[in-house]
PyMOL Python script that loads the backbone (N, CA, C, O; Angstrom):
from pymol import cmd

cmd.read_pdbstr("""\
ATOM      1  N   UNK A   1     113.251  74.820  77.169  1.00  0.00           N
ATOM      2  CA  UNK A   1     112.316  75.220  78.210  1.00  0.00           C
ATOM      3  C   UNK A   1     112.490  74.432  79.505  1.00  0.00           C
ATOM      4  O   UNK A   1     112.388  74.961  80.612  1.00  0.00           O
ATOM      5  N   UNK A   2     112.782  73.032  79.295  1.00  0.00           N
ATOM      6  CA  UNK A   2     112.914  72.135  80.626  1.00  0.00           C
ATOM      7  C   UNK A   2     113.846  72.859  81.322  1.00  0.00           C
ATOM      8  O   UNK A   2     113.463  73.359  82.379  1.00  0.00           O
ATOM      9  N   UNK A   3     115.110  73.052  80.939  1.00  0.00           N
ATOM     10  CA  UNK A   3     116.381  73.289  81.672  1.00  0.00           C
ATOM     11  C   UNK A   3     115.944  75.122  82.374  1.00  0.00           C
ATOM     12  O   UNK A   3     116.327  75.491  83.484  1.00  0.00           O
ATOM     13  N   UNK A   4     115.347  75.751  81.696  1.00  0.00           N
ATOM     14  CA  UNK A   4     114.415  77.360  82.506  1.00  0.00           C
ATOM     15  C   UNK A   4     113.612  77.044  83.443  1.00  0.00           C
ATOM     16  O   UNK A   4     113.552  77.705  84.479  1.00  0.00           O
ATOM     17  N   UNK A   5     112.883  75.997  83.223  1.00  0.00           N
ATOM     18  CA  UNK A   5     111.506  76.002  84.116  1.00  0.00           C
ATOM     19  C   UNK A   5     113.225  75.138  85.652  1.00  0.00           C
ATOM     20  O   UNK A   5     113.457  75.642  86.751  1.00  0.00           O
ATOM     21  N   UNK A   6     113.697  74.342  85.271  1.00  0.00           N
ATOM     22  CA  UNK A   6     114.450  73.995  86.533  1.00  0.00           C
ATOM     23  C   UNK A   6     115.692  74.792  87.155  1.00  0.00           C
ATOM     24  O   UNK A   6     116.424  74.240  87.976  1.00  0.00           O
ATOM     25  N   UNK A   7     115.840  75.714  86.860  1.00  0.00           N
ATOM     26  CA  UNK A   7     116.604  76.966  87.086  1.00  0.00           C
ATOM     27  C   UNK A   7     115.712  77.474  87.683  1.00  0.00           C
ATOM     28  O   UNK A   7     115.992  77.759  88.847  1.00  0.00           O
ATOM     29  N   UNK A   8     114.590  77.744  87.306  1.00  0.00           N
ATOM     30  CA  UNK A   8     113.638  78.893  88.283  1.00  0.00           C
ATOM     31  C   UNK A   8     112.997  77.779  89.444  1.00  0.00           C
ATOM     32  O   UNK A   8     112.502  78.316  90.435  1.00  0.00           O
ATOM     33  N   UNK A   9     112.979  76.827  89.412  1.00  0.00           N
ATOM     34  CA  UNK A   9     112.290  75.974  90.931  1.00  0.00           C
ATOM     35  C   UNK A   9     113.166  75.695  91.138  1.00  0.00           C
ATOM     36  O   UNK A   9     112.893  74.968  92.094  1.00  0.00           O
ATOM     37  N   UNK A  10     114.960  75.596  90.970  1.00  0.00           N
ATOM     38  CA  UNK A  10     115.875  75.338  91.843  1.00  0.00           C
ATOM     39  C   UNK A  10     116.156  77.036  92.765  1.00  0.00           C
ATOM     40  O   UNK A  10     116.503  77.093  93.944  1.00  0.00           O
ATOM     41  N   UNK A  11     115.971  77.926  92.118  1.00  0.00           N
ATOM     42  CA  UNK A  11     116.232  79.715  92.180  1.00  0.00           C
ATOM     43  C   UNK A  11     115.036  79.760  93.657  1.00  0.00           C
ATOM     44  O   UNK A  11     115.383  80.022  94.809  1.00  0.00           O
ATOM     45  N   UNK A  12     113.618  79.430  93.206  1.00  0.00           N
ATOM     46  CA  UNK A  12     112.742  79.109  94.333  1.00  0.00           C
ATOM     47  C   UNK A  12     112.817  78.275  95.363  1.00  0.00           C
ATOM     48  O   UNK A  12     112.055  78.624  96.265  1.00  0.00           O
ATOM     49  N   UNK A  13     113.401  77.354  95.586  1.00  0.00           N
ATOM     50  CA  UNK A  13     113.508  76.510  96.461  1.00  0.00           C
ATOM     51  C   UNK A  13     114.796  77.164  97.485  1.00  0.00           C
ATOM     52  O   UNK A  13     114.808  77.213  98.715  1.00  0.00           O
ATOM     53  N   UNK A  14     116.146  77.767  96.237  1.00  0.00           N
ATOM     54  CA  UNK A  14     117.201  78.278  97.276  1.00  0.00           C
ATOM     55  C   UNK A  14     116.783  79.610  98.581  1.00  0.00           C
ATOM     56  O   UNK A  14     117.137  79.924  99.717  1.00  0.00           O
ATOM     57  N   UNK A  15     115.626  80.151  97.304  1.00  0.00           N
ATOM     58  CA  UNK A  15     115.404  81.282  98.443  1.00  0.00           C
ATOM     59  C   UNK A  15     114.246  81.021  99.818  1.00  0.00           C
ATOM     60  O   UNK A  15     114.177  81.662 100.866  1.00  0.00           O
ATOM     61  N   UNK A  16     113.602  80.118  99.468  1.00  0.00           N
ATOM     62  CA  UNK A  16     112.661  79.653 100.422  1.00  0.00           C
ATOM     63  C   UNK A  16     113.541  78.752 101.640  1.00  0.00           C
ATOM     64  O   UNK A  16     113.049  78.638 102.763  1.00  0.00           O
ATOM     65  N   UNK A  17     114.872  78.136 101.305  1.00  0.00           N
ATOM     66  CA  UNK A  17     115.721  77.789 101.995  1.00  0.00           C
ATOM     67  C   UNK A  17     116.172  79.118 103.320  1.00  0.00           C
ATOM     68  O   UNK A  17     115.984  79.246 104.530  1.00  0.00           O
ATOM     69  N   UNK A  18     116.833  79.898 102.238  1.00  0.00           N
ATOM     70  CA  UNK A  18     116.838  81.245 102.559  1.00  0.00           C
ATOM     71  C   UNK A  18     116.342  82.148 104.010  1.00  0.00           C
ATOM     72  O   UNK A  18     116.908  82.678 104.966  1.00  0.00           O
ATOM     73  N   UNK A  19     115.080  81.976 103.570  1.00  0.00           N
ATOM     74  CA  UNK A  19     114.178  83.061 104.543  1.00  0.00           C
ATOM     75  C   UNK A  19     113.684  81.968 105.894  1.00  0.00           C
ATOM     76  O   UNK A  19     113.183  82.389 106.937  1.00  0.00           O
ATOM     77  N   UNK A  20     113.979  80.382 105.569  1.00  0.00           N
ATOM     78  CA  UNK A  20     113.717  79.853 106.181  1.00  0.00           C
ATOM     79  C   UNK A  20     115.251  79.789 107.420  1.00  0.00           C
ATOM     80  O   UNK A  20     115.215  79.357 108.572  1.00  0.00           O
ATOM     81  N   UNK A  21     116.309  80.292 106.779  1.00  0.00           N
ATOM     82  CA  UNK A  21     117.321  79.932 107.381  1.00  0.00           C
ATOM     83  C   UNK A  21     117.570  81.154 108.784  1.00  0.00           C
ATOM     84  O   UNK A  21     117.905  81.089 109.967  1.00  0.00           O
ATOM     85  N   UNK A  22     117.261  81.993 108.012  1.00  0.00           N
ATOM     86  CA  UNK A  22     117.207  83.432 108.534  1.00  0.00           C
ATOM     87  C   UNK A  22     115.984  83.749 109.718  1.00  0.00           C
ATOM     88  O   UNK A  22     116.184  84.298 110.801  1.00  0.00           O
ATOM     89  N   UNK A  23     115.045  83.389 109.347  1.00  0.00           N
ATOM     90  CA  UNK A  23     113.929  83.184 109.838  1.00  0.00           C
ATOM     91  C   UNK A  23     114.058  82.545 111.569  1.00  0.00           C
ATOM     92  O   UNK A  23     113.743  82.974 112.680  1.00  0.00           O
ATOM     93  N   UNK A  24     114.817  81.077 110.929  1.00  0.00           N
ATOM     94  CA  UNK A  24     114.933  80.450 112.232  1.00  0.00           C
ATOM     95  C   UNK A  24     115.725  80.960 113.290  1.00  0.00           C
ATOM     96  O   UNK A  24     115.432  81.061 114.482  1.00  0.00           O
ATOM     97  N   UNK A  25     116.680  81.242 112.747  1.00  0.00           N
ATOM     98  CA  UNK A  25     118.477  81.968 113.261  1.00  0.00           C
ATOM     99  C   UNK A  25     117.994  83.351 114.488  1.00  0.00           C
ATOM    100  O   UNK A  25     118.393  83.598 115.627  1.00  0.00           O
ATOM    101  N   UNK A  26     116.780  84.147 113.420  1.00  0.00           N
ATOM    102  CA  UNK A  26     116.166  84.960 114.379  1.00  0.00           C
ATOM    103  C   UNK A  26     115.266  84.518 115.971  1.00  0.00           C
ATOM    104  O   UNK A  26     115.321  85.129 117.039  1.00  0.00           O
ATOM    105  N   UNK A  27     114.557  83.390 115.674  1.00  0.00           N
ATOM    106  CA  UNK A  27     114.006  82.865 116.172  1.00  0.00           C
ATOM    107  C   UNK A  27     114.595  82.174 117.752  1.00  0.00           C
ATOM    108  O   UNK A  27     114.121  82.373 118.871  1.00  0.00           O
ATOM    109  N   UNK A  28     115.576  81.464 117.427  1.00  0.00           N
ATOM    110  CA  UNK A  28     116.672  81.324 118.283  1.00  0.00           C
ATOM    111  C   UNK A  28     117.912  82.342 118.781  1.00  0.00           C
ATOM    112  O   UNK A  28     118.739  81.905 119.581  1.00  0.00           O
ATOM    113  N   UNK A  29     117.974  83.230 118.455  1.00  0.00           N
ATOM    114  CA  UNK A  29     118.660  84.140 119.093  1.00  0.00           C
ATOM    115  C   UNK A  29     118.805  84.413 120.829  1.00  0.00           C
ATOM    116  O   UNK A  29     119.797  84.782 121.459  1.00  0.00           O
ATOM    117  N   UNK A  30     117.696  84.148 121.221  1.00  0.00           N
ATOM    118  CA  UNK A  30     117.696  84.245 122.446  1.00  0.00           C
ATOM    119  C   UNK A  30     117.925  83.193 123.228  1.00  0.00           C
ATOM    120  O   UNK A  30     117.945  83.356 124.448  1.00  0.00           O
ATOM    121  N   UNK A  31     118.161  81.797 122.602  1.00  0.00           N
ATOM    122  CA  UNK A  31     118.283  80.831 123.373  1.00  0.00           C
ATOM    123  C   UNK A  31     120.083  80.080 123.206  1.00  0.00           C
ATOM    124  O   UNK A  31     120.726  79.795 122.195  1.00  0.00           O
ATOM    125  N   UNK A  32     120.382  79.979 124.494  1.00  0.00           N
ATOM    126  CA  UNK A  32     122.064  79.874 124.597  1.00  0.00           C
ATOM    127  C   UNK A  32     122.057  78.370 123.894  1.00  0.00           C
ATOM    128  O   UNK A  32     121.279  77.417 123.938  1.00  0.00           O
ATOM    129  N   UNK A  33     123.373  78.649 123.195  1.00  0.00           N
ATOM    130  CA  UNK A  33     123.859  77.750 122.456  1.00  0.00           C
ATOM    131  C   UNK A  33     122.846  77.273 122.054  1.00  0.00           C
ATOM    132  O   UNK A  33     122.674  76.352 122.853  1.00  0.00           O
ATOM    133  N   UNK A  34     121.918  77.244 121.266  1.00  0.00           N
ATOM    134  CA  UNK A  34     121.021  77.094 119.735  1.00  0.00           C
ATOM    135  C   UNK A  34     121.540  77.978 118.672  1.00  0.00           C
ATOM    136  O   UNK A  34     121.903  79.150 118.581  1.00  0.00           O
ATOM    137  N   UNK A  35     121.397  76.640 117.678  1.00  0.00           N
ATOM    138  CA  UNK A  35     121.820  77.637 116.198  1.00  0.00           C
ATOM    139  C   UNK A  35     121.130  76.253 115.336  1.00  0.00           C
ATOM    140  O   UNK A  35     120.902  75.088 115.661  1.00  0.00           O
ATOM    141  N   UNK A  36     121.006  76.772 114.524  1.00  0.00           N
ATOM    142  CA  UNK A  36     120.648  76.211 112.883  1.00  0.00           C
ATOM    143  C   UNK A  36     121.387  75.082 112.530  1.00  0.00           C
ATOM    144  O   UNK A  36     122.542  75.291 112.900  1.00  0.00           O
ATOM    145  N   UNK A  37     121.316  74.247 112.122  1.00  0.00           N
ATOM    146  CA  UNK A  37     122.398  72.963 111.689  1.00  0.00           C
ATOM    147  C   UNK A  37     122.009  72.954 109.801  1.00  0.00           C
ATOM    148  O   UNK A  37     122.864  72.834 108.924  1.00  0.00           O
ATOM    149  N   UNK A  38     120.860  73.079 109.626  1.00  0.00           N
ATOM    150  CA  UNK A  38     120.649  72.919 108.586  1.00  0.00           C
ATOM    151  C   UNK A  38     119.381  73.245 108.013  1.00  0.00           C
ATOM    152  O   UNK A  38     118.446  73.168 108.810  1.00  0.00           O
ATOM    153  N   UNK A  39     119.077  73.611 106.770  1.00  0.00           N
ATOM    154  CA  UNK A  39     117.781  73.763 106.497  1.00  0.00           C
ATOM    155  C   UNK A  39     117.676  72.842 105.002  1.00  0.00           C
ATOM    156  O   UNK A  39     118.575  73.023 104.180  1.00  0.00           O
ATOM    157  N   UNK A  40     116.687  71.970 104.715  1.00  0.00           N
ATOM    158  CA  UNK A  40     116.398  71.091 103.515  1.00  0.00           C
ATOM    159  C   UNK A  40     114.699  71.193 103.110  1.00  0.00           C
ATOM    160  O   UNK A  40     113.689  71.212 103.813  1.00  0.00           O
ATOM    161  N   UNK A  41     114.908  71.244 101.727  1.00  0.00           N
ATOM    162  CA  UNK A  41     113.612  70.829 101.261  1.00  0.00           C
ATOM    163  C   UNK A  41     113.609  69.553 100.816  1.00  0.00           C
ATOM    164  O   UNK A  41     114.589  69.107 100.218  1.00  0.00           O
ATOM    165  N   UNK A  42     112.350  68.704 101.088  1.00  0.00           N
ATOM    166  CA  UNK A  42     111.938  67.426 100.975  1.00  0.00           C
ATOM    167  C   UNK A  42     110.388  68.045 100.334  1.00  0.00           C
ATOM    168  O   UNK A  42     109.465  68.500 101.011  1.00  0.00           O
ATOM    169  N   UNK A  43     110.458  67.853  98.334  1.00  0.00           N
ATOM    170  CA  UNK A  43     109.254  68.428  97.619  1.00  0.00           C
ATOM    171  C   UNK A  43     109.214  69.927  97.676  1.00  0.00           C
ATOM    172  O   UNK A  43     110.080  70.626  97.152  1.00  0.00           O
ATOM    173  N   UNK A  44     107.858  70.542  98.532  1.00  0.00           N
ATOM    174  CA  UNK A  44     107.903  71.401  98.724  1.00  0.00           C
ATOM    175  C   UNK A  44     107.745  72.098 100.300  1.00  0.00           C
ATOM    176  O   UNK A  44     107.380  73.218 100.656  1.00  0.00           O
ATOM    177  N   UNK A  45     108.251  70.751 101.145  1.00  0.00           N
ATOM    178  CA  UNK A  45     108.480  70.697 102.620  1.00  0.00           C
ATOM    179  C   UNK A  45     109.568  71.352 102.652  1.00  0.00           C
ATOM    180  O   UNK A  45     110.535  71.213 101.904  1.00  0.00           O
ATOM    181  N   UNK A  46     109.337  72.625 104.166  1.00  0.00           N
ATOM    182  CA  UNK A  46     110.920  73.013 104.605  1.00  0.00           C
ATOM    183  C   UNK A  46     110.633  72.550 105.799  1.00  0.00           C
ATOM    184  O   UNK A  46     109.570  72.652 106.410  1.00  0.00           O
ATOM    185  N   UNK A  47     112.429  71.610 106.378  1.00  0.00           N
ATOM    186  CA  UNK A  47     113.339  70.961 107.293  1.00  0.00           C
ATOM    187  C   UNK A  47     113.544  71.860 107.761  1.00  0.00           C
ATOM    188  O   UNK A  47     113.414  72.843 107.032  1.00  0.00           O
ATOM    189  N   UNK A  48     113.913  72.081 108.985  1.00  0.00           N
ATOM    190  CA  UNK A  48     114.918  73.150 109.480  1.00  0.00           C
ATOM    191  C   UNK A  48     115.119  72.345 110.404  1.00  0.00           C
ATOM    192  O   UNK A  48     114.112  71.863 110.923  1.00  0.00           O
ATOM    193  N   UNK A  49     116.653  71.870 110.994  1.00  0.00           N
ATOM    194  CA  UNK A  49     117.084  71.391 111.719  1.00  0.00           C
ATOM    195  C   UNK A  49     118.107  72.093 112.368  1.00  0.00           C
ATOM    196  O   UNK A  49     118.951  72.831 111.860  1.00  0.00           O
ATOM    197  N   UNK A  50     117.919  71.740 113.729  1.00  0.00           N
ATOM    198  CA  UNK A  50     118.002  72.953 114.821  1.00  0.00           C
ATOM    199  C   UNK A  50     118.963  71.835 116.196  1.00  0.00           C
ATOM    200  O   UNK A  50     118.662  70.667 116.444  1.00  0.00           O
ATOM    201  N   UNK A  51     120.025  72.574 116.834  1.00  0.00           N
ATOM    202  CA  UNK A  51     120.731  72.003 117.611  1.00  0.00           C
ATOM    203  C   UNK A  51     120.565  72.872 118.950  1.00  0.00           C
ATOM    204  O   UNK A  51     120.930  74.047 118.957  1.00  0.00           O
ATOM    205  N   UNK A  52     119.922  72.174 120.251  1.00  0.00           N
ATOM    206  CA  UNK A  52     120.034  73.328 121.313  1.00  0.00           C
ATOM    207  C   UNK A  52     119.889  72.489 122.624  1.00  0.00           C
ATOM    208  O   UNK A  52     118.877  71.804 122.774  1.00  0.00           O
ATOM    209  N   UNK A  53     120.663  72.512 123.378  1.00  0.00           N
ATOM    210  CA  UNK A  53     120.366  72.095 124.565  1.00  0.00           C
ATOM    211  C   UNK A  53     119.565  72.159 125.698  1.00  0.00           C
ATOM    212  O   UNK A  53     119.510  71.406 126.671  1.00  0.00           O
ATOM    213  N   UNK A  54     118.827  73.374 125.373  1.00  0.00           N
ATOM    214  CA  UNK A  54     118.236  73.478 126.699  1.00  0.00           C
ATOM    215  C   UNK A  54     116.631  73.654 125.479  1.00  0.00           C
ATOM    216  O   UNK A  54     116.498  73.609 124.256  1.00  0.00           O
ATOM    217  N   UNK A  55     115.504  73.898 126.863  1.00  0.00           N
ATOM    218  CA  UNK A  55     114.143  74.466 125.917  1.00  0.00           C
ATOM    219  C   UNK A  55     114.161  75.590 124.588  1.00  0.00           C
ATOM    220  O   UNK A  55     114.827  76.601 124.369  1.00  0.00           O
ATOM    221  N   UNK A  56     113.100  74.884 123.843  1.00  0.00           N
ATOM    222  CA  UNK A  56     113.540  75.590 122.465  1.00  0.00           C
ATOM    223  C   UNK A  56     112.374  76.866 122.738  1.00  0.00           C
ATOM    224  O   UNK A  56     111.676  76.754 123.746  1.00  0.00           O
ATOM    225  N   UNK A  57     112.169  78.088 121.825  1.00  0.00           N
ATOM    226  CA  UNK A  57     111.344  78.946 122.420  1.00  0.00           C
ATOM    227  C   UNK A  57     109.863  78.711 121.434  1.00  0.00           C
ATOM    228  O   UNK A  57     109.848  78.362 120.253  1.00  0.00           O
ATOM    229  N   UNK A  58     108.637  79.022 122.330  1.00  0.00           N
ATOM    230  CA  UNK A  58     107.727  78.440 121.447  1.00  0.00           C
ATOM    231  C   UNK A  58     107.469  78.228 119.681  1.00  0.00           C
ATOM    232  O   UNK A  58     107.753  79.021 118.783  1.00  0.00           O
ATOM    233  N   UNK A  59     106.848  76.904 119.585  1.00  0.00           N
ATOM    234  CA  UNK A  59     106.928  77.017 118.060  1.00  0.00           C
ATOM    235  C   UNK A  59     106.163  77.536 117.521  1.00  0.00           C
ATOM    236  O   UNK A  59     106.190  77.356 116.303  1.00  0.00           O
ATOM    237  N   UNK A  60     105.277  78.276 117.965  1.00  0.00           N
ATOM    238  CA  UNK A  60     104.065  78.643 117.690  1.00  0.00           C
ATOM    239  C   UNK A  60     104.802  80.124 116.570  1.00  0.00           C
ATOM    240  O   UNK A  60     104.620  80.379 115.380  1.00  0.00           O
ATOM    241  N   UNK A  61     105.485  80.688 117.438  1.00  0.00           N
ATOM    242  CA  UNK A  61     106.326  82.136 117.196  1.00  0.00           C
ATOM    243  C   UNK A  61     106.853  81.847 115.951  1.00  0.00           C
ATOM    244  O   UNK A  61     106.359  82.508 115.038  1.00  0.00           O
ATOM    245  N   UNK A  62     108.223  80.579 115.465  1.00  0.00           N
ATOM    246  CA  UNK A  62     108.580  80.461 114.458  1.00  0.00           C
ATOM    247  C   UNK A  62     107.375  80.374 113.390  1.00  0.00           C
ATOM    248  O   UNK A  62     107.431  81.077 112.381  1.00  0.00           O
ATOM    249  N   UNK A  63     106.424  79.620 113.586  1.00  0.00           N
ATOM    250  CA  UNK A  63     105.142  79.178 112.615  1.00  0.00           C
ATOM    251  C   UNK A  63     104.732  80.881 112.070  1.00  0.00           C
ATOM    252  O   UNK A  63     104.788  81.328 110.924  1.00  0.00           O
ATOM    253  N   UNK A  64     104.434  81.384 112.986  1.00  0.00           N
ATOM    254  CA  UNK A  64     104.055  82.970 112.748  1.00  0.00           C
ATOM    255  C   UNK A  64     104.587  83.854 112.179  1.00  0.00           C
ATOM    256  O   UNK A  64     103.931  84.723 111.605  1.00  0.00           O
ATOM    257  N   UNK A  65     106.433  83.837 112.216  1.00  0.00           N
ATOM    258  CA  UNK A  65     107.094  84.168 111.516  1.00  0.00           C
ATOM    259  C   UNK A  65     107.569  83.866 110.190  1.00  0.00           C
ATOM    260  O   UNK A  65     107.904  84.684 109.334  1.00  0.00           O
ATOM    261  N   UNK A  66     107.563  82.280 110.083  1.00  0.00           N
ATOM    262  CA  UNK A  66     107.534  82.062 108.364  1.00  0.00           C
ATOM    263  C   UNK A  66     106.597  82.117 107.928  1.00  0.00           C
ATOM    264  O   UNK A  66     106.738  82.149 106.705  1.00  0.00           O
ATOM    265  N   UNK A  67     105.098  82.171 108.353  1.00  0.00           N
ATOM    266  CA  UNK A  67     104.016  82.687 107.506  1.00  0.00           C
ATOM    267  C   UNK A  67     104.426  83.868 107.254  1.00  0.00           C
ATOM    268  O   UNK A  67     104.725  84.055 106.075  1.00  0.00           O
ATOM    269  N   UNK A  68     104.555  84.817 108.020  1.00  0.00           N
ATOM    270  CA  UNK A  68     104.690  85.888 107.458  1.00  0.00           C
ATOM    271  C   UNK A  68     105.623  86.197 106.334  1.00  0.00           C
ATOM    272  O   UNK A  68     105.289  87.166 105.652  1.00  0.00           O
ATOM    273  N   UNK A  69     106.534  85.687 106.054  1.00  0.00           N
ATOM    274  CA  UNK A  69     107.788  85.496 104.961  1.00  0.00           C
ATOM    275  C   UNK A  69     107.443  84.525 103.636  1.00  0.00           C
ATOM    276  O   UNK A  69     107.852  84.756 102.498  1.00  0.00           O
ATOM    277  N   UNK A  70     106.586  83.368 104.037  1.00  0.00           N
ATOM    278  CA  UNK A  70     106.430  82.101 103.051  1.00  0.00           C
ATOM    279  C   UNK A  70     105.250  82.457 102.518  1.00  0.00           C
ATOM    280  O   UNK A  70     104.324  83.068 103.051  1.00  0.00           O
ATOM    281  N   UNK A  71     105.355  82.000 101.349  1.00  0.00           N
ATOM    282  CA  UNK A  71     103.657  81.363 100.387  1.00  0.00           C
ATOM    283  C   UNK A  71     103.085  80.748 100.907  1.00  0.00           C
ATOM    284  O   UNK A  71     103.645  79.663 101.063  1.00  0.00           O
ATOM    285  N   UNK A  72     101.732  80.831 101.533  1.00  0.00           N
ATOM    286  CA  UNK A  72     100.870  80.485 102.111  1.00  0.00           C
ATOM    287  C   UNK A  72     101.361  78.927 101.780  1.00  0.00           C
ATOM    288  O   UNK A  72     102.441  78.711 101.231  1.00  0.00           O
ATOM    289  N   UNK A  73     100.164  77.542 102.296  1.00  0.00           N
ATOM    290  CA  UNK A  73     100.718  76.207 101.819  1.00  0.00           C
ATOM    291  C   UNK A  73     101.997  75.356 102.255  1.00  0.00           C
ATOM    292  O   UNK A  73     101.883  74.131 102.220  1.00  0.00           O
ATOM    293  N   UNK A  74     103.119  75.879 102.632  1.00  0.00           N
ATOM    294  CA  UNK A  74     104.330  74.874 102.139  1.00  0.00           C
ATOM    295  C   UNK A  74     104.442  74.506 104.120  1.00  0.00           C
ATOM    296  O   UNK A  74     104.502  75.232 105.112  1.00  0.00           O
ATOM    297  N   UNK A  75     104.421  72.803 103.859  1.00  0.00           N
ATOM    298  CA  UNK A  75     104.378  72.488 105.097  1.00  0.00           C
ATOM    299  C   UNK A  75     105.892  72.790 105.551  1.00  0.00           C
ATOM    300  O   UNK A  75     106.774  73.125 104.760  1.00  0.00           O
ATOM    301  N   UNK A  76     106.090  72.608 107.086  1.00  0.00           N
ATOM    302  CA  UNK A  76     107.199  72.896 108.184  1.00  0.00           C
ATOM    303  C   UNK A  76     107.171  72.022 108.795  1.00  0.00           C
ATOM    304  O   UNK A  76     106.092  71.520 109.112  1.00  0.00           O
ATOM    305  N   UNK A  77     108.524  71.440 109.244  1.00  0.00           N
ATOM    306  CA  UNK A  77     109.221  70.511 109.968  1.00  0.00           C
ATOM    307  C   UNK A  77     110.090  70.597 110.867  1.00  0.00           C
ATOM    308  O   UNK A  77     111.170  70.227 110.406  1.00  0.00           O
ATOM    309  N   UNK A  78     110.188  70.994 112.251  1.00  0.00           N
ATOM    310  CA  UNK A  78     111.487  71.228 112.826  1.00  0.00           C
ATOM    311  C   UNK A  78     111.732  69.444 113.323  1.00  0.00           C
ATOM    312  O   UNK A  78     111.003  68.474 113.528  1.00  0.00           O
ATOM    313  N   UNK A  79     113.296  69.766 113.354  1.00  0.00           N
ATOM    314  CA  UNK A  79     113.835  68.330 113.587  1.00  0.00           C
ATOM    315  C   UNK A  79     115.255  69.169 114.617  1.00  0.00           C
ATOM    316  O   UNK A  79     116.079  70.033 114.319  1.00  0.00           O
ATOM    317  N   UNK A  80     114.952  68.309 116.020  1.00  0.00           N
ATOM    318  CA  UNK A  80     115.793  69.148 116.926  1.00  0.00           C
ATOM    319  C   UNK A  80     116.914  67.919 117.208  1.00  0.00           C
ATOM    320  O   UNK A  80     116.751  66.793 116.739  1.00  0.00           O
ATOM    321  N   UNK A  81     118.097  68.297 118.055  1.00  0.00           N
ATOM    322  CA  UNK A  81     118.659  67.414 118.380  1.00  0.00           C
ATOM    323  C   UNK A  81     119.541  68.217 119.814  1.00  0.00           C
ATOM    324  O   UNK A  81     119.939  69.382 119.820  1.00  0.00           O
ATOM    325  N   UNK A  82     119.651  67.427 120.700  1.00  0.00           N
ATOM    326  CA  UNK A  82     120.212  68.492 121.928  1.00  0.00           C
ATOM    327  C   UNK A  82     121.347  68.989 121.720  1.00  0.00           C
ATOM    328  O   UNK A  82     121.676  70.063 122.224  1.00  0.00           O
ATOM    329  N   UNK A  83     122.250  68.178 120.822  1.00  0.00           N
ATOM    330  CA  UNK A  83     124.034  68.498 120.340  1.00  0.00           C
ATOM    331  C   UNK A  83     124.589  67.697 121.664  1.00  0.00           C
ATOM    332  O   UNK A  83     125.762  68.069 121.658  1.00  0.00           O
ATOM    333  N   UNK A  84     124.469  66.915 122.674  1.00  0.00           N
ATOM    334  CA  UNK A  84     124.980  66.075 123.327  1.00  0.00           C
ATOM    335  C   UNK A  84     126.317  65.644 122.846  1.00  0.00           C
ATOM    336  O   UNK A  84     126.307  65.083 121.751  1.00  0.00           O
ATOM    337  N   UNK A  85     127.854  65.836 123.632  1.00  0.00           N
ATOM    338  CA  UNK A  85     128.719  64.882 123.218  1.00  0.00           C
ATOM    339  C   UNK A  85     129.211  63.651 123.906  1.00  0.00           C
ATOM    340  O   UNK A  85     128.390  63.304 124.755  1.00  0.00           O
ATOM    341  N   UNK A  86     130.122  62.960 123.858  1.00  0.00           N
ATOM    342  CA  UNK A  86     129.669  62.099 124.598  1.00  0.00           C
ATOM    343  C   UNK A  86     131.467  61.723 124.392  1.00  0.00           C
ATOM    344  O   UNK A  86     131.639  61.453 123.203  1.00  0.00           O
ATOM    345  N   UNK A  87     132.440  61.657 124.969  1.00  0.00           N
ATOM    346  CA  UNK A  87     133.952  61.325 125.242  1.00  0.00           C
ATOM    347  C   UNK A  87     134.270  60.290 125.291  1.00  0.00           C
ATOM    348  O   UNK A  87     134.775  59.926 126.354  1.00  0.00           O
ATOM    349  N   UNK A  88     134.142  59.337 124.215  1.00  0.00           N
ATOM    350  CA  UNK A  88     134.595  57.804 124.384  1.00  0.00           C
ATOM    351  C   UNK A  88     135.888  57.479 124.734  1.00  0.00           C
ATOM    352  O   UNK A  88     136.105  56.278 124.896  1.00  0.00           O
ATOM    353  N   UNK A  89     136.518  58.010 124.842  1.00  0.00           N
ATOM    354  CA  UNK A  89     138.303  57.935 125.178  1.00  0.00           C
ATOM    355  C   UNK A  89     139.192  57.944 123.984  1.00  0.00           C
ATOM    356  O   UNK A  89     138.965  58.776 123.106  1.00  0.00           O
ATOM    357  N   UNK A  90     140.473  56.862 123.822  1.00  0.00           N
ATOM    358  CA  UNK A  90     141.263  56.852 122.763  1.00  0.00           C
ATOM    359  C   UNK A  90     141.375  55.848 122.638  1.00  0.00           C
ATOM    360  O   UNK A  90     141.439  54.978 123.507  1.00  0.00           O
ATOM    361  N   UNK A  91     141.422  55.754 121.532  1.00  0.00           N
ATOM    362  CA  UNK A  91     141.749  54.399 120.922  1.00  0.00           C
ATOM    363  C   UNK A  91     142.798  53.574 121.317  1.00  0.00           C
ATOM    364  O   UNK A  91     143.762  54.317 121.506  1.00  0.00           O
ATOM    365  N   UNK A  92     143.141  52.273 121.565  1.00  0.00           N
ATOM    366  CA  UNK A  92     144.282  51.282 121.249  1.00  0.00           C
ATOM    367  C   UNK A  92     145.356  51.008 120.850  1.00  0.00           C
ATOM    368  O   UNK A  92     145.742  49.840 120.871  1.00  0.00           O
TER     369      UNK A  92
END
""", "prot")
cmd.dss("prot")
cmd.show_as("cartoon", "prot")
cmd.util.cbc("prot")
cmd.orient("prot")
């Protein structure tokens, strides 16, 4: 039974990954060069980590949209980063 019951909350967690990935991807569509870097669960927290340089589009919209997709409950986290590079030269 252990090894069923963790097949079906690993099966749940991939798809809540899932709709969360999709979810976001939609979400950002309209904004240049933004995309998805990653999506993680931490418990029953979804990460979605997000790369975009310029303003992200309200969060209010994403929040609205994974309710509509998610089980009521499961907290949200965006974690942004601008994607900045930065040309240190060559080595020695």
């Amino acid at each position: 039974m252990p090894i069923a019951l963790n097949s079906l909350v690993a099966l749940a967690v991939a798809g809540l990954t899932e709709v969360g990935r999709d979810t976001t991807r939609t979400w950002l569509a309209a904004t240049p060069g933004a995309e998805v870097v990653d999506i993680t669960n931490q418990g029953f927290s979804l990460v979605i980590h997000v790369r975009a340089p310029g303003t992200l589009p309200p969060t209010t919209t994403l929040m609205s949209d994974l309710s509509g997709r998610l089980p009521g409950g499961i907290p949200v986290v965006l974690e942004r980063s601008v994607g900045e590079s930065v040309d240190l030269g060559t080595t020695s």
